[in-house]
N, C-alpha and C positions, 0 to 999 in steps of 0.2 A: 125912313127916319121919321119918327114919332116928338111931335108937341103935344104937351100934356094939356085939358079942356083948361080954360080960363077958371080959373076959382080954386083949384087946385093944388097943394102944394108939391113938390118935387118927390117926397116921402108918403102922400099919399096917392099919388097918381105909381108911383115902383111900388106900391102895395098892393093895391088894385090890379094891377098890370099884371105881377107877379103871383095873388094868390087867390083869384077870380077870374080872368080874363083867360090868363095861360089853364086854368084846370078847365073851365068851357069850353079850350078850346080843343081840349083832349077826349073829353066826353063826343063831343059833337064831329069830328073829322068822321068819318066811315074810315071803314079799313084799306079800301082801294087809293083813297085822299093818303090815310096815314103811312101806308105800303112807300108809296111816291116821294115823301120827307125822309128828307137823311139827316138832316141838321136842323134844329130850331134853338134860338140863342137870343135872349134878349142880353141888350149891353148898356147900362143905367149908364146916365152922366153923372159926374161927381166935382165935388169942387172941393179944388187942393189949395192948401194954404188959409189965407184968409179972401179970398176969391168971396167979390159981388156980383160979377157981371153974371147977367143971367143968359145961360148955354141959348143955342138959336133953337134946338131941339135936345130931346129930355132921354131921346129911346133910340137906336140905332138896334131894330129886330133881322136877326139874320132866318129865311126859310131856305133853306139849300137842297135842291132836289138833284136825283140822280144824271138826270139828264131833260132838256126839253121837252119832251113825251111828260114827265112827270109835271112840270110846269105847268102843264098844258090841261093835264088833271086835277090841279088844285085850282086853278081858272077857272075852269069848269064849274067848279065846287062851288068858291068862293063867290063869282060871282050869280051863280045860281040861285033858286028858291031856298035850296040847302045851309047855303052861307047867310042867310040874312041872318041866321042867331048870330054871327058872330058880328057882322057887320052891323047889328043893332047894339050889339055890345058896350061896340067902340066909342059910341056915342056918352057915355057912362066916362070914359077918363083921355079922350083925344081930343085935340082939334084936329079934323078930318082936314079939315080945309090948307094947314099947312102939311099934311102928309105928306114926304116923298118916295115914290118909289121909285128902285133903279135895282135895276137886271142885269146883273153881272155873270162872269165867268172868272173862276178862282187861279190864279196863277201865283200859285207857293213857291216862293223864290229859293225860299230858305233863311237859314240864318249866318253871315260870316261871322268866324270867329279868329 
């Protein structure tokens, strides 16, 4: 879950995010990194109605790998020499500091109808 840097407006931090940040990050993965990614999905927050209250976070990014092996490759990556472009990046439209990450496992219910 992604807070967008201080200064920032909500439409330029999803612009930046969206068509800087995300093609960087396509350029720079290597293909063993890109192999490992099955899913990648950013999900903007939005505000319905006449809504003021400002979201606690701006970004909810999904990287969904095939299994923990893959996880474990883009770890690697990421936090490697390799990853600093990206992780210098970030710096440009995040507050790192509120970042949260969390490692899930997908459990598709379904849908009743």
């Amino acid at each position: 879950m992604i807070k967008r840097r201080p200064g920032l407006t909500r439409d330029e931090f999803r612009e930046y995010y969206e068509h800087r940040h995300a093609p960087l990050f396509h350029r720079a993965i290597p293909a063993e990194v890109a192999d490992a990614i099955v899913h990648y999905a950013q999900n903007h927050a939005v505000t319905l109605g006449r809504g003021t209250t400002e979201t606690a976070y701006d970004c909810v990014t999904e990287i969904g790998f095939g299994d923990r092996a893959g996880l474990a490759i883009w770890n690697r990556w990421y936090l490697g020499d390799e990853g600093r472009v990206l992780r210098d990046d970030e710096e440009n439209f995040m507050d790192k500091g509120k970042r949260l990450v969390l490692v899930t496992e997908v459990r598709d219910i379904g849908v009743v109808r």
